[in-house]
N, C-alpha and C positions, 0 to 999 in steps of 0.2 A: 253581328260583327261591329257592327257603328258603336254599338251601345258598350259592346265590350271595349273600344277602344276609349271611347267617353271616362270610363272605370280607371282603362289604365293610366289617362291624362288627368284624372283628377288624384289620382293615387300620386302619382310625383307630385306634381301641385303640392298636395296636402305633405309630402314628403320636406320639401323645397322649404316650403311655408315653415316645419317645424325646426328645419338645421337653420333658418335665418331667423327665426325667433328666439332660440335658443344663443347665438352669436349676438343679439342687439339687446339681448337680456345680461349674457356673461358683459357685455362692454360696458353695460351701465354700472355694476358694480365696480366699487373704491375700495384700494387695499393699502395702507400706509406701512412702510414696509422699515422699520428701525435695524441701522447699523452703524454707531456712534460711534464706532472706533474705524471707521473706513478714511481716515485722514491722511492715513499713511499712505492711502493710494486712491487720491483725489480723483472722483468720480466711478473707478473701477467695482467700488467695495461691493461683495457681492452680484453682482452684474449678472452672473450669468443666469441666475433665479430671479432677478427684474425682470431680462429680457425675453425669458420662459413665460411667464406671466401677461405680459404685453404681448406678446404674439397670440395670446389667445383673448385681447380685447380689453384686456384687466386696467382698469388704471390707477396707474400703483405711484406713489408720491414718497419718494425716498427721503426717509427724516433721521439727520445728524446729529440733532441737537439735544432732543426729549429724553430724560434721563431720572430715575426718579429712584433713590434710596432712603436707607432708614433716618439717616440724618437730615437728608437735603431732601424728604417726599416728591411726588410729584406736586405743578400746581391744578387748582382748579380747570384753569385756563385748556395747558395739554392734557387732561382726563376729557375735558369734552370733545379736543378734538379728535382725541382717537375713538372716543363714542358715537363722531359723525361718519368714520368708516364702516364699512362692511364688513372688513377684515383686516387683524394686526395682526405683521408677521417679523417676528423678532430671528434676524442674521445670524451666519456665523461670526461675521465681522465686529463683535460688540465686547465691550468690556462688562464682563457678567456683574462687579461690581453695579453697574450704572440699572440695573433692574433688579434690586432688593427692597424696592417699598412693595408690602407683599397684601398693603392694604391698598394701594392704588392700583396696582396693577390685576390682583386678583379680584379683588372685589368691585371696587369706585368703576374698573374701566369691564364695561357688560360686553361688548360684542368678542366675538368669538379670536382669539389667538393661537398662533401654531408657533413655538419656538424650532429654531432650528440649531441653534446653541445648548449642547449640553448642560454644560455647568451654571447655565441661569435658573433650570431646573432643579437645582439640589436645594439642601435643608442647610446649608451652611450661611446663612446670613443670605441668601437670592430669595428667588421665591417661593422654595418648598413644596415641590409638585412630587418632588420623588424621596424616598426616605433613604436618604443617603447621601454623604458631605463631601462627594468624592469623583471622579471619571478619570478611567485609566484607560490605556490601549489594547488589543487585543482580538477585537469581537472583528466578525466575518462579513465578508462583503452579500453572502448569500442570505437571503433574507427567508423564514419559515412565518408561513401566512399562519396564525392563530384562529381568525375567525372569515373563514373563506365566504360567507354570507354576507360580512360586511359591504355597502354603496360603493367605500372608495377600491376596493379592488373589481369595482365591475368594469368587464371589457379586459381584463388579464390574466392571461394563459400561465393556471398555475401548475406546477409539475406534479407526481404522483406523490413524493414524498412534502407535500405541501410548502415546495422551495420558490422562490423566484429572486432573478438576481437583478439587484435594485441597484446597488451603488457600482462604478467601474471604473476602478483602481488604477487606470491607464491612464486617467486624467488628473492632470497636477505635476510638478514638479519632482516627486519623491518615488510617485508609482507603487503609493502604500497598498498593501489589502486590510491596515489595523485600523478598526473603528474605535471610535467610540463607545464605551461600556461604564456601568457602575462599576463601585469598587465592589470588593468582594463583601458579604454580607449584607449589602444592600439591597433595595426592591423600588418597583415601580409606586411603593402605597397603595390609593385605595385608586389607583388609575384601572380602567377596561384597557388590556394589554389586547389590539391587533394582530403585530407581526413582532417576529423576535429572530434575531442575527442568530445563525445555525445551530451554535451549541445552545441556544434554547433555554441558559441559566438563565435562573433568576434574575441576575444583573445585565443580559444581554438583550435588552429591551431596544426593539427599532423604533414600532411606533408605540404610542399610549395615548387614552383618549381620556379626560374628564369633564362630564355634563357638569351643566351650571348646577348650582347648588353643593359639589363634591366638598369635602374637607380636606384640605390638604394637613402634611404632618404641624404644621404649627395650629396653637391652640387656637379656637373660634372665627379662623380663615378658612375659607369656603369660596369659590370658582363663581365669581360673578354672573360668567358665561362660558363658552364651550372653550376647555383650552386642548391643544395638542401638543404633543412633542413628535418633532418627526428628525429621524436617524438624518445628518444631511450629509454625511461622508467621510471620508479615512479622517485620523488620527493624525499623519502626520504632514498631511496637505492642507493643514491650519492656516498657515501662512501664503497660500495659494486661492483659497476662498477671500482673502481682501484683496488678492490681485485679480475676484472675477470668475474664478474656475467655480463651478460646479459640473460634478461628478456623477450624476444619476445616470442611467442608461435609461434607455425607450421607456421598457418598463417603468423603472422607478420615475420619468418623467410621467406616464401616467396614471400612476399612485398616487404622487404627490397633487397633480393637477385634480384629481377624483378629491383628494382630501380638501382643497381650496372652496371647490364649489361645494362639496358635503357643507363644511364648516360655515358657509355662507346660507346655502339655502335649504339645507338639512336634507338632499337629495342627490345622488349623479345621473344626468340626463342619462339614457340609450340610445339615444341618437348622435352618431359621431360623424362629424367632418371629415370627407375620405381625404387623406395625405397625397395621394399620389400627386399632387400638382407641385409637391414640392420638389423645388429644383434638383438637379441631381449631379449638377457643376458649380464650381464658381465662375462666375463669368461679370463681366464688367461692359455693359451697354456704350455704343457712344451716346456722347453728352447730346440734348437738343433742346435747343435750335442749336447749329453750330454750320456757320459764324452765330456769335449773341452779340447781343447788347440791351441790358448793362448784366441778364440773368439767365441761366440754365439750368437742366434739370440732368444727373449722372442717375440711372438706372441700374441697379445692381443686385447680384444673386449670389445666398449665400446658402450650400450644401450640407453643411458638417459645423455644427456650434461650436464656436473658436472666437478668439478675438484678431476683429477685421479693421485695419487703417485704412482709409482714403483720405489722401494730400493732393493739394494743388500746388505744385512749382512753376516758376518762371524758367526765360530758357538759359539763364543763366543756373539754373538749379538751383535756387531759391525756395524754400517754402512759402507758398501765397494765403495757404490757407490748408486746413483741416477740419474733412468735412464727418469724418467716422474716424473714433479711436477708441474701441468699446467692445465687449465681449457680446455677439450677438447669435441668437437662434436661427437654422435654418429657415429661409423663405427669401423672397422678392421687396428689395426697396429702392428708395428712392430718396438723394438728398438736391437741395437747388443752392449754387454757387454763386451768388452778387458780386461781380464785378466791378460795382461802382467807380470802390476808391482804387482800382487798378486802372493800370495804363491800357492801351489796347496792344494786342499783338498776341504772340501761340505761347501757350499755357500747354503743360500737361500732368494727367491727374492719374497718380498711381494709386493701385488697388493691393494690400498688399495680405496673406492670412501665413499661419503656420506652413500652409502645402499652394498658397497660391501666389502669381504677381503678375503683374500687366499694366499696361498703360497707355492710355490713350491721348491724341493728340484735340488741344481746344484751342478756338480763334475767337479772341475777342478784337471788337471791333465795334472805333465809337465816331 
């Protein structure tokens, strides 16, 4: 019985051992994540696929600036730094204009990229991953698995008719079900097609993979390193992806998340982090120490992926400060409040989400 228990306490152990080796493995990797058109909504752009990413350890360095066409190429300079990442992962938020050097991007820059911008994908002056100058609306939120043996769908309950449903239409402003599709006539090229939006045409392509050395449709451009395109949601909730919104359900969160660490370490672990710990409210800690002086820590829980304020006012109703204004994923955090250049006296700091609000009362004190 001893011996047997020895078994089962090294069996966790070795269990324990492998889901935290695996989490200080994913944290190490660097993912620079381009969305140069997110100006129009300062800090929001894309957000809600940063904040997917970071909560699974990822550190991901949101770059505005790095833009590279046929005219203006990339420089030296930005090809190495996105060669020092792990992983390049190209927004919805971008002007597809601004990624048409097709030799810098395809070739010069080797580590692995996942667009999630259609139209930087095409043959129309972008980068020609797919044979066709064109994306129209149309295509289905339900997605049909092509190659069910693929890594990045390990760990996903596919249905019998080889469906799963990836994007959810309920998010965003418009509450689109029309994706993103080729035009008619056109094709993925010489891509290895994954999954494809239900009608399964030609041009209904969700995911598409191409290994390094692939050809793309222009002449003697070939895939430096691994690139992807991955479906990133409706059609007409364009304009909601630079304010932030991503769209995936569960699912399509862990499709996509299989495809990040594929594309980085050519593997998806089987050993998965149980969820249940995630919170199942929003709720808003009191702040502590409270009384402070001059600094405190606000604990906070968030249930449902949305974008979440927290302000500190005075008691005049003032804004003191803003400590969160940001589209974030479910889980537990924590921001700290300096006081410094405040006066002392009662502060209070609201929480504020689509379905939640609260507020707590803070005593500074110097």
């Amino acid at each position: 019985m001893k011996s047997l228990k020895t078994s089962i306490t090294l069996m966790v152990l070795l269990c324990a051992t492998m889901i935290v080796s695996t989490g200080l493995a994913q944290a190490q990797k660097k993912i620079i994540f381009l969305n140069n058109k997110s100006t129009s909504f300062p800090g929001q752009g894309d957000m809600g696929w940063v904040s997917l990413l970071q909560s699974k350890g990822y550190i991901v360095t949101r770059d505005t600036l790095t833009a590279g066409t046929r005219t203006a190429p990339l420089r030296q300079g930005q090809i190495d730094t996105l060669n020092m990442a792990d992983l390049i992962i190209i927004g919805r938020t971008t002007g597809s204009g601004n990624f048409a050097d097709t030799v810098g991007f395809n070739q010069k820059v080797t580590k692995p990229l996942i667009s999630l911008s259609p139209h930087i994908c095409r043959n129309s002056d972008r980068l020609n991953w797919m044979w066709g100058a064109n994306f129209d609306n149309g295509g289905s939120p339900v997605t049909k698995v092509w190659l069910k043996t693929h890594p990045i769908f390990t760990g996903i309950t596919i249905g019998a008719d080889s469906s799963v449903q990836m994007i959810d239409s309920t998010v965003g402003p418009y509450k689109s079900t029309s994706l993103f599709r080729l035009s008619v006539g056109q094709t993925a090229g010489n891509a290895t097609v994954l999954a494809m939006q239900s009608d399964t045409t030609n041009r209904s392509v969700a995911i598409a993979y191409w290994p390094a050395g692939t050809a793309f449709a222009s002449p003697a451009n070939t895939a430096g390193g691994k690139r992807m395109w991955f479906d990133a949601g409706t059609y007409d909730n364009n304009g909601a992806f630079q304010g932030g919104s991503m769209n995936l359900t569960a699912a399509g969160q862990k499709i996509f998340l299989n495809a990040v660490e594929w594309m980085i370490t050519g593997s998806v672990t089987a050993v998965e982090i149980e969820h249940a710990s995630l919170p199942k409210t929003f709720y808003l800690q009191q702040n502590y120490p409270n009384p402070f002086n001059p600094s405190t820590k606000v604990t906070y829980q968030v249930s449902k992926a949305g974008f979440v304020s927290i302000k500190i006012y005075d008691l005049l109703g003032r804004e003191a400060a803003t400590l969160v204004d940001e589209v974030m994923q479910a889980g537990t955090y924590s921001s700290t409040w300096d006081g410094m250049k405040f006066n002392s006296g009662v502060y209070f700091c609201r929480m504020q989400s689509e379905s939640f609000s609260t507020t707590i009362k803070m005593i500074l004190t110097k």
